[in-house]
MDAnalysis code that builds the backbone (N, CA, C; Angstrom):
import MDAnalysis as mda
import numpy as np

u = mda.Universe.empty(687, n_residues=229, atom_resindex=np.repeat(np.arange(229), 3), trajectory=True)
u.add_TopologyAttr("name", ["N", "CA", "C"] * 229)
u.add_TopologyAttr("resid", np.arange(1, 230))
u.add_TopologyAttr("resname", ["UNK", "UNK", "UNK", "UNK", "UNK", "UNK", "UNK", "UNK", "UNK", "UNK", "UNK", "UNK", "UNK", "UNK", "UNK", "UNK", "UNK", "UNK", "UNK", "UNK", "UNK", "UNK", "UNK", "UNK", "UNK", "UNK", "UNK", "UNK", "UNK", "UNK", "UNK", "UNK", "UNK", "UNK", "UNK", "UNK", "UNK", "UNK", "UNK", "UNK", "UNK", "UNK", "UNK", "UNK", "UNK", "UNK", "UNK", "UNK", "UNK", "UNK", "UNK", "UNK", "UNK", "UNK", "UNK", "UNK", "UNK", "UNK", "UNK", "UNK", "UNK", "UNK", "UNK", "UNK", "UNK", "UNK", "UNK", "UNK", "UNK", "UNK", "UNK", "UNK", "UNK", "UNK", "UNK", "UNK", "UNK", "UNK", "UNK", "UNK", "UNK", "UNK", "UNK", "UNK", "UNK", "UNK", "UNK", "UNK", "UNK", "UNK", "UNK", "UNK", "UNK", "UNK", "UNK", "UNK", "UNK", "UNK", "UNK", "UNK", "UNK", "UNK", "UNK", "UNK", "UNK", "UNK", "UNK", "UNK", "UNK", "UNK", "UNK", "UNK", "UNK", "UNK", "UNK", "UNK", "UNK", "UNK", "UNK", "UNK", "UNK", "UNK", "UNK", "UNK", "UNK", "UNK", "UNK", "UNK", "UNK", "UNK", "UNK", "UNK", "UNK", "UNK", "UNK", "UNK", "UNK", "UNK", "UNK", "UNK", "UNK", "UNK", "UNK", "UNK", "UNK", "UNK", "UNK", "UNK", "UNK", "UNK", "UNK", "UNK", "UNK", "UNK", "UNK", "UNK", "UNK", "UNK", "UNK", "UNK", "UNK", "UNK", "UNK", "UNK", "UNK", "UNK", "UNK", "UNK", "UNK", "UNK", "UNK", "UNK", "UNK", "UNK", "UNK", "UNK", "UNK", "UNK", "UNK", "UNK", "UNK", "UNK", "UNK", "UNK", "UNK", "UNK", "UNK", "UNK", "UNK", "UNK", "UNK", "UNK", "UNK", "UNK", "UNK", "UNK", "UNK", "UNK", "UNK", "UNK", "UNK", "UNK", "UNK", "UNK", "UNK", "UNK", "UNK", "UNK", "UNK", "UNK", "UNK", "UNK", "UNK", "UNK", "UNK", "UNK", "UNK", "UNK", "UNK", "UNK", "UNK", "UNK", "UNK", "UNK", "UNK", "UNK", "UNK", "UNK", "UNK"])
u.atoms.positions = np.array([
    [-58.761, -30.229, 33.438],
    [-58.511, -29.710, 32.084],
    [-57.225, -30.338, 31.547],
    [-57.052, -30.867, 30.588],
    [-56.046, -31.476, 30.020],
    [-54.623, -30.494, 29.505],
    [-53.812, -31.073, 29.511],
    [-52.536, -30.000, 29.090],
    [-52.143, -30.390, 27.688],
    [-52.076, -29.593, 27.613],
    [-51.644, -29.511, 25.476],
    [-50.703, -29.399, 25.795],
    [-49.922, -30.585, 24.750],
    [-48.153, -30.144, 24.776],
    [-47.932, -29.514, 23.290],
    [-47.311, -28.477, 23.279],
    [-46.904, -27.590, 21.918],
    [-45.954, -27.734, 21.889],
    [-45.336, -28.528, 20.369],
    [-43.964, -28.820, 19.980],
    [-43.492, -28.107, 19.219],
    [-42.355, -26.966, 19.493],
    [-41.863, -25.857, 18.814],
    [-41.163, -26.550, 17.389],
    [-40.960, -26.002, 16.313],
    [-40.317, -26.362, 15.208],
    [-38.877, -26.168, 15.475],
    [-38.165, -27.366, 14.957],
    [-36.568, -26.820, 15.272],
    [-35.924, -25.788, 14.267],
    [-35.638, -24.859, 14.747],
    [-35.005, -23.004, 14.506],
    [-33.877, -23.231, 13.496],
    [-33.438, -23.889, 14.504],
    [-31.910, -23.676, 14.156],
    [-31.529, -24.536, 13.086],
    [-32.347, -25.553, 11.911],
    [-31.665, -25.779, 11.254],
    [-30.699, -26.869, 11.233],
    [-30.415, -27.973, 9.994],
    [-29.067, -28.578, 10.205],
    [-27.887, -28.220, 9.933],
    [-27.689, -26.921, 10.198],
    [-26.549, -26.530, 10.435],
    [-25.883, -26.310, 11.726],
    [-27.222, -26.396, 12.863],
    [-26.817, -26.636, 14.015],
    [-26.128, -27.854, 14.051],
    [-25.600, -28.550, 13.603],
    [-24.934, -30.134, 13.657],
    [-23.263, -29.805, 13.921],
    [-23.014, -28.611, 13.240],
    [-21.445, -27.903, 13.361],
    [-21.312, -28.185, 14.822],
    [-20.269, -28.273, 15.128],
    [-19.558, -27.604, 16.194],
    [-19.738, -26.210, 16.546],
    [-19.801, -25.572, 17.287],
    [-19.299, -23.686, 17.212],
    [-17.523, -23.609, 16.871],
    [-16.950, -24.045, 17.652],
    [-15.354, -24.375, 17.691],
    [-14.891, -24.650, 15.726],
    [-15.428, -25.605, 15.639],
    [-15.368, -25.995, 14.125],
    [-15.415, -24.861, 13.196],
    [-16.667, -24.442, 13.316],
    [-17.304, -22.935, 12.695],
    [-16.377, -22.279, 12.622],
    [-15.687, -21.444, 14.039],
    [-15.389, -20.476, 14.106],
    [-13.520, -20.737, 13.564],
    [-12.943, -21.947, 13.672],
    [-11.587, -22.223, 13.605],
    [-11.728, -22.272, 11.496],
    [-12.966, -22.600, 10.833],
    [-12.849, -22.612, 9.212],
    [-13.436, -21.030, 9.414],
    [-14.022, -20.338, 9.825],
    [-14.246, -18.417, 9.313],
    [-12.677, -17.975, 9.318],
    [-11.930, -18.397, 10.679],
    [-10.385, -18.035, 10.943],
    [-9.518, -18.271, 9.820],
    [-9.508, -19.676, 9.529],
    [-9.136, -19.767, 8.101],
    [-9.113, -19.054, 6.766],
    [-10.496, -19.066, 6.780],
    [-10.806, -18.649, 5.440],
    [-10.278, -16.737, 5.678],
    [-10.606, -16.339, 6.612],
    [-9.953, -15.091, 7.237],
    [-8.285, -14.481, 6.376],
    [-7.845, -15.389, 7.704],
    [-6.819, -15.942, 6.944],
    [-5.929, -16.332, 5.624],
    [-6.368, -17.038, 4.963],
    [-6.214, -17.245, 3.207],
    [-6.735, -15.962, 2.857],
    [-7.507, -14.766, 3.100],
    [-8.134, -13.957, 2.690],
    [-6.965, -12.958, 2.449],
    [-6.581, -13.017, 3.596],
    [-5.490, -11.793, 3.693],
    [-3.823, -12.548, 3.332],
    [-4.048, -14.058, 3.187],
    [-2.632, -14.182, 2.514],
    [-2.849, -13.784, 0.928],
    [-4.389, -13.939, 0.353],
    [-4.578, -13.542, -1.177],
    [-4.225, -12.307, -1.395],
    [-4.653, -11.499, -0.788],
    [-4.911, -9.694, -0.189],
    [-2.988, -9.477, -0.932],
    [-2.076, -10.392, 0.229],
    [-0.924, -9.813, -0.082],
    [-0.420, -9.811, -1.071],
    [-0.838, -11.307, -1.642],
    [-0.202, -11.786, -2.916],
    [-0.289, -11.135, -4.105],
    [-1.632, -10.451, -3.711],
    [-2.159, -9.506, -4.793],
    [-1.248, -7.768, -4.829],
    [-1.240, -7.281, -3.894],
    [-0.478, -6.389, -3.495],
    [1.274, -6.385, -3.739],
    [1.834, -7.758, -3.372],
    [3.051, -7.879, -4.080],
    [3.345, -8.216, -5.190],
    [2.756, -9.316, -5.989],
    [2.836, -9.525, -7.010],
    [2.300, -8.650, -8.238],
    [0.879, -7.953, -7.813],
    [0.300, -7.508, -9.051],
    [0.087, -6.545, -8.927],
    [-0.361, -5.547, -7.932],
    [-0.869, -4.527, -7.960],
    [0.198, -3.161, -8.339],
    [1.369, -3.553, -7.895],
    [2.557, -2.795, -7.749],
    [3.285, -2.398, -9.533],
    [2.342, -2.916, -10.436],
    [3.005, -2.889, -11.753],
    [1.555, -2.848, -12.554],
    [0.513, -3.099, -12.109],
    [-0.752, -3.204, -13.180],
    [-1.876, -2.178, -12.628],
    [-2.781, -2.059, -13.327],
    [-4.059, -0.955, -13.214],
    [-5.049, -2.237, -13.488],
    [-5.517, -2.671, -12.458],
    [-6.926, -3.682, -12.602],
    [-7.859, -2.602, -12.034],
    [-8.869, -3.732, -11.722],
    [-10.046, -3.149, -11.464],
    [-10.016, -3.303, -9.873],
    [-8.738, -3.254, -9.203],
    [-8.658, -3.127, -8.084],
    [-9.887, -4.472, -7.151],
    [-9.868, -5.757, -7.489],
    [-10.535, -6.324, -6.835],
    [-10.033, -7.064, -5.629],
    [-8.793, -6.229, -5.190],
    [-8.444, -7.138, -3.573],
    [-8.795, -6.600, -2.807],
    [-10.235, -5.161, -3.076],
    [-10.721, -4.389, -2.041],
    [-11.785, -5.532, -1.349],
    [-12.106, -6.380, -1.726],
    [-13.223, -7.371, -1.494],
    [-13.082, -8.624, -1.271],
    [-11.196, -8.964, -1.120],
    [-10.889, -9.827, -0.598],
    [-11.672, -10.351, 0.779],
    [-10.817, -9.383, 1.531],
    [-11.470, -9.685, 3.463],
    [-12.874, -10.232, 3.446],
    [-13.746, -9.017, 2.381],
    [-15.125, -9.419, 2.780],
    [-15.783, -10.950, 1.738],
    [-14.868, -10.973, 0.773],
    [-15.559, -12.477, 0.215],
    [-14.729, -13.823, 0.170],
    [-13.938, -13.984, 1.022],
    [-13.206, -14.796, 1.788],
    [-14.289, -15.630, 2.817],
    [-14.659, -15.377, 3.827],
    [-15.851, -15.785, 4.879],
    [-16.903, -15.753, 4.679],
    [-17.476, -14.281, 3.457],
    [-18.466, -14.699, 3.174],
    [-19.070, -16.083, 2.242],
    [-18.268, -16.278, 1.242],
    [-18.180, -17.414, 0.695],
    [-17.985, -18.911, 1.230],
    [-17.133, -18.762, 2.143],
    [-17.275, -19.899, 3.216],
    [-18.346, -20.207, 4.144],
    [-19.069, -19.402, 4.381],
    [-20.606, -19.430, 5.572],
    [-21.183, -19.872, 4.034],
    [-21.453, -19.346, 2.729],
    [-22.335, -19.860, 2.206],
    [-22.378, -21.483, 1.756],
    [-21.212, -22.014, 2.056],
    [-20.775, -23.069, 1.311],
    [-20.972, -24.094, 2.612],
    [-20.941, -23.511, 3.924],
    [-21.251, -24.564, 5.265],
    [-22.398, -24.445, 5.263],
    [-23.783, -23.525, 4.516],
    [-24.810, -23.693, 4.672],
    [-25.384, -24.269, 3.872],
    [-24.884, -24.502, 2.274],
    [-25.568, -25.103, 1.512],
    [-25.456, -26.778, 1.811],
    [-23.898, -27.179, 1.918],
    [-23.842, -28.644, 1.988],
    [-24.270, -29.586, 2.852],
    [-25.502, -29.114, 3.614],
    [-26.284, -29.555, 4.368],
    [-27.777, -29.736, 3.648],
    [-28.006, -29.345, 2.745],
    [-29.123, -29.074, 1.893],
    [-28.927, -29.292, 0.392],
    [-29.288, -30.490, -0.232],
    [-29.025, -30.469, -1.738],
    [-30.089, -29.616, -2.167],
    [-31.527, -29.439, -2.062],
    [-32.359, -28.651, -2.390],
    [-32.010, -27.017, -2.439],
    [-31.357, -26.412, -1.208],
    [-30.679, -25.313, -1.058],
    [-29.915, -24.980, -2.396],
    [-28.756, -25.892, -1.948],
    [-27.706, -25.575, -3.510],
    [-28.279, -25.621, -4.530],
    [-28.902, -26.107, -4.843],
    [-29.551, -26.677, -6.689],
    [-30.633, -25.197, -6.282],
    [-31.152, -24.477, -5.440],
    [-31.895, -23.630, -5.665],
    [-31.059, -22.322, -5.516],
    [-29.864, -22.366, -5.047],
    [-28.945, -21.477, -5.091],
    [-28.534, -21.306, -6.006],
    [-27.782, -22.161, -6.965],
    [-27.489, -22.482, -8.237],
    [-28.510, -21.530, -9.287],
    [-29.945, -22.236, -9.124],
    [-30.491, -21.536, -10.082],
    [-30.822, -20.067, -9.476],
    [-30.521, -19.816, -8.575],
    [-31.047, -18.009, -8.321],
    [-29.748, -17.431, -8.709],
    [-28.698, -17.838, -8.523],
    [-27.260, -16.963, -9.140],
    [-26.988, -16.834, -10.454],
    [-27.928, -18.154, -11.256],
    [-27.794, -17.831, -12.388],
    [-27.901, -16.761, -13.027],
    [-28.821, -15.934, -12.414],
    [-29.623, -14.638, -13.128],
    [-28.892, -13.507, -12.411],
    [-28.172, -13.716, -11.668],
    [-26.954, -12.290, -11.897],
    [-25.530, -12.347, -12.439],
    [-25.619, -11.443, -12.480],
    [-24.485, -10.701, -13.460],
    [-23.771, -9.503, -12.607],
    [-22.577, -9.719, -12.916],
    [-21.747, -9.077, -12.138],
    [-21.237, -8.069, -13.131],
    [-21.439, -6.828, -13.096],
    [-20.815, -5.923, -13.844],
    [-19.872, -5.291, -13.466],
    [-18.667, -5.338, -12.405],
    [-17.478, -4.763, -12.698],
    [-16.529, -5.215, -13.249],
    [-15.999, -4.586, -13.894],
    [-14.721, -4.843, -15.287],
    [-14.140, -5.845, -14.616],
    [-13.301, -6.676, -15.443],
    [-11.766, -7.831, -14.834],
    [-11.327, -6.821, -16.019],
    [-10.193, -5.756, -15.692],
    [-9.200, -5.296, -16.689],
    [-8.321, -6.465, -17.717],
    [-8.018, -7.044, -16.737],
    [-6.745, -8.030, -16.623],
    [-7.125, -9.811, -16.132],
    [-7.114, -10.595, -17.052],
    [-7.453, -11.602, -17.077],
    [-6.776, -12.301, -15.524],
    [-5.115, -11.586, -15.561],
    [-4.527, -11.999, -14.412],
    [-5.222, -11.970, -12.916],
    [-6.261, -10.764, -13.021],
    [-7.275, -10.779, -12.025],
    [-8.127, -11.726, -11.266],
    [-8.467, -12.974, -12.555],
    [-9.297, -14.246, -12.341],
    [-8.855, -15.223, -11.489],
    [-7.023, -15.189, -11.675],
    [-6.671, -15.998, -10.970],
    [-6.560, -16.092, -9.465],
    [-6.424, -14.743, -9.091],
    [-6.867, -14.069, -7.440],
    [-7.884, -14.538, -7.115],
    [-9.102, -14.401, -8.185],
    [-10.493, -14.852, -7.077],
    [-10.894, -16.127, -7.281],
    [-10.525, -16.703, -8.312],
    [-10.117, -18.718, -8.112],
    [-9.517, -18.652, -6.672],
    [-8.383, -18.621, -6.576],
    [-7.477, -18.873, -5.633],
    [-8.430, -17.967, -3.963],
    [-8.756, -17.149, -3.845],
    [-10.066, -16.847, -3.128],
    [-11.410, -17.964, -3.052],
    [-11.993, -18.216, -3.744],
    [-13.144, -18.915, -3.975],
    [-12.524, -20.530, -3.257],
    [-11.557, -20.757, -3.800],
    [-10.745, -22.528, -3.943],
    [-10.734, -22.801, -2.287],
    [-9.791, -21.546, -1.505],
    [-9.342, -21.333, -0.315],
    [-10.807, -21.576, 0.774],
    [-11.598, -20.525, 0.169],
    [-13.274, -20.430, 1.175],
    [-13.478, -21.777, 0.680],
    [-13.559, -22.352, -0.073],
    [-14.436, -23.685, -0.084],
    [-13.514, -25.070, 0.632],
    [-12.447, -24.916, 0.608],
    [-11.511, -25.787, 1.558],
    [-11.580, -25.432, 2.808],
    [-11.943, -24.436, 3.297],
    [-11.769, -23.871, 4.742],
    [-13.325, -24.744, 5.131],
    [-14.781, -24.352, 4.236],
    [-15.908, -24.592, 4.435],
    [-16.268, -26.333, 4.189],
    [-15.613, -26.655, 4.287],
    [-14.905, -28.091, 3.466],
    [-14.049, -28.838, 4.848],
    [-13.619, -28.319, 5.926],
    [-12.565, -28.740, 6.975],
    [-11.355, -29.221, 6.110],
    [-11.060, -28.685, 4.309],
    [-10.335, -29.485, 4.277],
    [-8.256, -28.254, 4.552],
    [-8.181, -28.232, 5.521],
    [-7.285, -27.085, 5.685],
    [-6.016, -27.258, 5.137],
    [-5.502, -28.453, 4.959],
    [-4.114, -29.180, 4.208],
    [-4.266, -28.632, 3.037],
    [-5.460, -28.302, 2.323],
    [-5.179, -28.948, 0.595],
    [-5.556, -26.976, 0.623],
    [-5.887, -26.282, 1.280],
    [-5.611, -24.326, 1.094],
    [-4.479, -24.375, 1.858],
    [-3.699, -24.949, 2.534],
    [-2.208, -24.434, 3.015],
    [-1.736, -24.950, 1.587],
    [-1.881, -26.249, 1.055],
    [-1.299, -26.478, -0.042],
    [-1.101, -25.630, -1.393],
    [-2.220, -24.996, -1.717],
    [-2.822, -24.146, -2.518],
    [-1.945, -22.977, -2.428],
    [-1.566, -22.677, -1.144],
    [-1.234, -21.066, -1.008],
    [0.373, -21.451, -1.367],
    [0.774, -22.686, -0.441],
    [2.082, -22.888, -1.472],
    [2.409, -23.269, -2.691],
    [1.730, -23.790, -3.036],
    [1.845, -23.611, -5.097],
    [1.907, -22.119, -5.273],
    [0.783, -21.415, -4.908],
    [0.429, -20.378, -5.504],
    [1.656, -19.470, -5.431],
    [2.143, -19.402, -4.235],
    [3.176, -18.308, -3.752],
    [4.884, -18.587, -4.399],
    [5.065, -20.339, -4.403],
    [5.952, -21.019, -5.200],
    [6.013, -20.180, -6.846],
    [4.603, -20.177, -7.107],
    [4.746, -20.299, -8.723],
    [4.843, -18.466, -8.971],
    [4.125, -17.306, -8.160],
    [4.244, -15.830, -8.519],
    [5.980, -15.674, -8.123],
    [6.196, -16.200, -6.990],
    [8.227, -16.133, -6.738],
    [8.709, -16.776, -8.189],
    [8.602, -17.890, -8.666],
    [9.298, -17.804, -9.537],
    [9.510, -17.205, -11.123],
    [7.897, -16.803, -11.487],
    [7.218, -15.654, -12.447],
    [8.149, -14.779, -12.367],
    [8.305, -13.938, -11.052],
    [9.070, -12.800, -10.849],
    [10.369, -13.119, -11.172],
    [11.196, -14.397, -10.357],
    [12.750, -14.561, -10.757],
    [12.822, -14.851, -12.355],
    [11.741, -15.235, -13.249],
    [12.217, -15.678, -14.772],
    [11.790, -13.983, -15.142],
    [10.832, -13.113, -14.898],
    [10.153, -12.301, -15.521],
    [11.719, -11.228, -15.456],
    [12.419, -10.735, -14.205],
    [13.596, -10.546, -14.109],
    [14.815, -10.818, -14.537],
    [15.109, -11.714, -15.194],
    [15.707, -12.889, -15.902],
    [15.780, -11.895, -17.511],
    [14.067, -11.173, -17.870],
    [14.400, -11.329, -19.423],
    [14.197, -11.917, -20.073],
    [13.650, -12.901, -19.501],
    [12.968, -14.378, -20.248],
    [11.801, -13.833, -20.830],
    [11.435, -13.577, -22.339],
    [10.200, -12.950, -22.722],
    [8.700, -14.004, -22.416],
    [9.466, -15.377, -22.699],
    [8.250, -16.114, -22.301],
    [7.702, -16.384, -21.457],
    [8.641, -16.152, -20.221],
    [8.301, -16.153, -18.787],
    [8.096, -14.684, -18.587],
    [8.016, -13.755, -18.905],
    [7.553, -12.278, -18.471],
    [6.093, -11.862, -18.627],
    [5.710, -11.315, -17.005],
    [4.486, -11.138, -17.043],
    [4.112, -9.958, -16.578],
    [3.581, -9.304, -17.214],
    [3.012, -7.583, -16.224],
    [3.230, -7.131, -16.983],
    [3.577, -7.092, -18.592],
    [4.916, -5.838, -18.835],
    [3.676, -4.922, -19.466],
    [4.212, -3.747, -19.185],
    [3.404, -2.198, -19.667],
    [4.315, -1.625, -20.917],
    [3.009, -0.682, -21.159],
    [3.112, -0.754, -22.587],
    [4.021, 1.044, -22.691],
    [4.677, 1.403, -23.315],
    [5.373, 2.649, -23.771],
    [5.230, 3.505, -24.888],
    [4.480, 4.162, -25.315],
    [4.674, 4.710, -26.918],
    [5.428, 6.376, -26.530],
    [6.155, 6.247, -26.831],
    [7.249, 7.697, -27.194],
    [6.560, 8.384, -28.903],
    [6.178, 9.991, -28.866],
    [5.935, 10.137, -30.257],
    [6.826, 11.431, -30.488],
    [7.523, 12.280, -31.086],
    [8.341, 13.155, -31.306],
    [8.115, 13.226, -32.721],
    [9.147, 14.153, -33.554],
    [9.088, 14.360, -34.467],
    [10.586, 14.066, -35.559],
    [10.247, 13.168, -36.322],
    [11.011, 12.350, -36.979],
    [12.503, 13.193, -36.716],
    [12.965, 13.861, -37.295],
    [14.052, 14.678, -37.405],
    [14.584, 14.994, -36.036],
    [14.319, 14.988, -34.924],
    [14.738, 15.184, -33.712],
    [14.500, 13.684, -33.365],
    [13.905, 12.679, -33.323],
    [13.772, 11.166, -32.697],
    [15.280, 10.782, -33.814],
    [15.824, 10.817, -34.483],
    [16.829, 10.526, -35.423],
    [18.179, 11.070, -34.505],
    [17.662, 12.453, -34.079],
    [19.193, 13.317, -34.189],
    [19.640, 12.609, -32.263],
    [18.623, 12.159, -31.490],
    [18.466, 11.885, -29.818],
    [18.416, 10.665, -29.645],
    [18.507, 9.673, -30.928],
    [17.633, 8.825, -30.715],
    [18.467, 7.782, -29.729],
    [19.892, 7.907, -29.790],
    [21.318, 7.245, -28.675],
    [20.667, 7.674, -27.579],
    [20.224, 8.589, -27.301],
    [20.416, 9.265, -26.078],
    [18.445, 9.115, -25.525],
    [17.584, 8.741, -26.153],
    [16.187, 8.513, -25.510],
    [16.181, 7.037, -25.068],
    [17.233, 5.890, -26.266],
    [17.014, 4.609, -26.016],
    [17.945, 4.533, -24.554],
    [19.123, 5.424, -24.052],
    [20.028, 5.449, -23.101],
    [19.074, 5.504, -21.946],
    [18.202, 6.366, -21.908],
    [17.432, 7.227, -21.253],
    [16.544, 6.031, -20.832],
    [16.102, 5.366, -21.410],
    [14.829, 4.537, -21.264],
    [15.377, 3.060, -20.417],
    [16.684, 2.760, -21.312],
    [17.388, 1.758, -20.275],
    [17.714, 1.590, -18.839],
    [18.094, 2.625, -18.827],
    [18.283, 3.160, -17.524],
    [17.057, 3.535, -16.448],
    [16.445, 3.914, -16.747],
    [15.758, 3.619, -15.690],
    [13.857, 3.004, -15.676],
    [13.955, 2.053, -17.197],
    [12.875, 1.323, -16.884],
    [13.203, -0.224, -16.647],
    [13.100, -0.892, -15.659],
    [13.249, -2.239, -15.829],
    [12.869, -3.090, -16.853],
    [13.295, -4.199, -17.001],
    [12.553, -5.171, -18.102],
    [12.522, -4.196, -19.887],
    [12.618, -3.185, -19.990],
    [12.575, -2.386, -21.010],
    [13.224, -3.009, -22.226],
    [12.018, -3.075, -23.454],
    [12.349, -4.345, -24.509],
    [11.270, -3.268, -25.423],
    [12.325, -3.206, -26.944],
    [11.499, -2.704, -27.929],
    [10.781, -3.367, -28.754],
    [9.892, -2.665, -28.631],
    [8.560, -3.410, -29.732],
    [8.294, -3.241, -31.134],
    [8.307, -2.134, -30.888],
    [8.828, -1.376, -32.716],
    [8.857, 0.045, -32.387],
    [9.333, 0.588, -33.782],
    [9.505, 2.068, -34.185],
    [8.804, 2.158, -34.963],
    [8.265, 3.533, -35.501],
    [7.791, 3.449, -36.950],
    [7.559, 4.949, -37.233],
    [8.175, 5.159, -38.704],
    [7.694, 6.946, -38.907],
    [7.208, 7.232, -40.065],
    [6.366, 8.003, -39.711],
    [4.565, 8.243, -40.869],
    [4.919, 9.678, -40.623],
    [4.724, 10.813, -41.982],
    [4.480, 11.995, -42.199],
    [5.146, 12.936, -41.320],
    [6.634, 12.631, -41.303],
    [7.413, 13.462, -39.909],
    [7.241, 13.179, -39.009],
    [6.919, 12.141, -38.376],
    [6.403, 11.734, -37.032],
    [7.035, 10.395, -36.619],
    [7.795, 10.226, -35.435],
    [8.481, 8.722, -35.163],
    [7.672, 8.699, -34.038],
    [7.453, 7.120, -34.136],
    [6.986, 6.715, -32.288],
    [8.201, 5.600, -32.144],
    [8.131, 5.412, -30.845],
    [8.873, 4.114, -30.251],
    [8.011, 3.350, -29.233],
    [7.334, 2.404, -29.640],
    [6.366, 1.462, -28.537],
    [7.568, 0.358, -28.016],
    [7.373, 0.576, -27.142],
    [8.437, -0.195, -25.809],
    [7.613, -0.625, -24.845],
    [8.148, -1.689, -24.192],
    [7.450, -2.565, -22.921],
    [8.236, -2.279, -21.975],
    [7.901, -2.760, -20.712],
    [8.682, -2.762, -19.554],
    [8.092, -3.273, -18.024],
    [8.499, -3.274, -17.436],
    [7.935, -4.039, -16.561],
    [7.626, -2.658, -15.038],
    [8.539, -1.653, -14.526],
    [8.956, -1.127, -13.419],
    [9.760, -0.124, -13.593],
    [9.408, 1.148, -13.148],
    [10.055, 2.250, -13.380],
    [10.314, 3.074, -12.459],
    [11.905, 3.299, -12.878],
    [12.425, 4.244, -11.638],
    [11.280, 5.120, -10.823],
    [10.581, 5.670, -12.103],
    [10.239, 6.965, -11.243],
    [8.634, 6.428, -10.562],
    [8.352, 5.036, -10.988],
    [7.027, 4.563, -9.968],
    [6.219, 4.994, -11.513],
    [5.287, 5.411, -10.122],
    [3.780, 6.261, -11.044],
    [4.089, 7.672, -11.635],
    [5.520, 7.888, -10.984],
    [5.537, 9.522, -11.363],
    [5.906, 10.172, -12.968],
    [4.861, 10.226, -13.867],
    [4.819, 9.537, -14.937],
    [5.536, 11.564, -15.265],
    [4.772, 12.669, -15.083],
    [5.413, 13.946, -15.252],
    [6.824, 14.021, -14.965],
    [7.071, 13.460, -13.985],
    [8.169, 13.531, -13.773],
    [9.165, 12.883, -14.852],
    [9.193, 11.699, -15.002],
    [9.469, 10.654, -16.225],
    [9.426, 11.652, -17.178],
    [8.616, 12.558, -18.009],
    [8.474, 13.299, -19.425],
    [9.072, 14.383, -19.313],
    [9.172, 14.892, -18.113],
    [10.223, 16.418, -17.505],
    [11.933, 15.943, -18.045],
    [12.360, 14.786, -17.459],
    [13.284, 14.148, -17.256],
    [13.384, 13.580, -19.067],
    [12.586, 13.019, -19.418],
    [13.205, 12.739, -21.167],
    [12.847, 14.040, -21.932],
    [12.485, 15.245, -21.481],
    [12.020, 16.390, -22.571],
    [13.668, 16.902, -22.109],
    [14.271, 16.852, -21.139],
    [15.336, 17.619, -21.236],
    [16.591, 16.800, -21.306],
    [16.412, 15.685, -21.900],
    [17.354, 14.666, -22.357],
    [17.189, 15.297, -23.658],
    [16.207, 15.668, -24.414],
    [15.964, 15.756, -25.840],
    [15.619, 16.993, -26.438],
    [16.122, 18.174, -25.053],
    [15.779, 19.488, -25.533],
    [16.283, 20.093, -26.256],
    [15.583, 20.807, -27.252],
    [13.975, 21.135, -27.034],
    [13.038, 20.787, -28.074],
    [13.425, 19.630, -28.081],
    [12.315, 18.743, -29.156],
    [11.470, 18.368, -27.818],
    [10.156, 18.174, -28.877],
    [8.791, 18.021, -27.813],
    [8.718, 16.633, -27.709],
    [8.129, 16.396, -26.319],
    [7.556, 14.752, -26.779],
    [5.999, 13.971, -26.236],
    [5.710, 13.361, -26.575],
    [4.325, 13.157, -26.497],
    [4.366, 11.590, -26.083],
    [4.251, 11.218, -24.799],
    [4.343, 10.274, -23.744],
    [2.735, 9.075, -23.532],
    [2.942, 7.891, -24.059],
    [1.531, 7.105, -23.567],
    [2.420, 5.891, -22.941],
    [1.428, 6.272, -21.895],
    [2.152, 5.043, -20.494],
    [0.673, 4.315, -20.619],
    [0.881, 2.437, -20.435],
    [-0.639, 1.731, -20.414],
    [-0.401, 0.750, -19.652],
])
């Protein structure tokens, strides 16, 4: 009886062509850059802005983005069919803050250099990147309006006749303990003054009651009506 030889299909793909070592030293990487973005985001931005919180998804789209990018460039058919299947989603969580975009560039840039072996040009990357938020911060500190970035927004509203009689003593108040603190305007309509002010960092953090406890009895007992943004 004759023997049939049965030739299995190869499984694994040309992506078996990697190394394992290779593989696993660009996931480390991209790992890596993941959680240097993670920080950058955490020191630089998170500590002064209300985004949409997207460095929760750092860790996980750091590597994931890199496995997709060692699997496509083995396959032009893949990508060009990847391409067109991503077209048709849509990502619906907010970017509050445009400043947000630049995190997941700098994410995306990093996974595709890691998936890429090219590891010089994301060490490079992370030093621009980290170069250029250090010095943002030293001009944004500075006072430099054109170099200032983050700044939050202040509207103070009271009532004309008491914002007049305090008004030494709210702008004292505000100097003191908001950083970066720069007026934007005043303006008073039908007995009513506001003061919209910027600023960058405030004594009291997030503790925003606390902050209105602290200027209601700078200005007591005129009322005041507080929008922090």
């Amino acid at each position: 009886m004759p023997i049939v030889m049965i030739e299995w299909p190869d499984i694994l793909g040309p992506t078996s062509e990697i190394v394992l070592e290779e593989y696993l030293f660009a996931m480390l990487v991209s790992l890596a850059a993941s959680v240097a973005t993670y920080a950058l985001y955490v020191l630089f931005y998170r500590d002064w802005q209300r985004g949409a919180g997207i460095h929760r998804v750092f860790l996980l789209a750091g590597p994931a983005i890199t496995l997709l990018f060692i699997a496509i460039q083995w396959s032009l058919p893949l990508s060009l069919g990847l391409l067109g299947a991503l077209s048709f989603v849509r990502f619906r969580t907010p970017i509050k803050d445009p400043a947000e975009i630049g995190y997941l560039l700098v994410i995306i840039a990093s996974s595709i250099g890691a998936a890429t072996y090219n590891y010089e040009l994301v060490g490079i990357l992370f030093a621009i990147v980290a170069a250029v938020l250090v010095a943002q911060r030293i001009f944004s500190s500075t006072g430099l309006s054109g170099f200032a970035a983050g700044s939050r927004d202040l509207i103070i509203t009271m009532p004309a006749d008491d914002y007049v009689q305090h008004e030494a003593a709210v702008l004292a108040f505000l100097q003191t303990n908001l950083r970066g603190f720069r007026i934007a305007s005043t303006t008073q309509n039908a007995g009513t003054a506001s003061l919209h002010a910027t600023f960058r960092r405030s004594r009291f953090a997030d503790r925003w009651a606390e902050f209105r406890q602290e200027l209601e009895s700078t200005v007591a007992p005129a009322s005041v009506d507080l929008y922090v943004g």
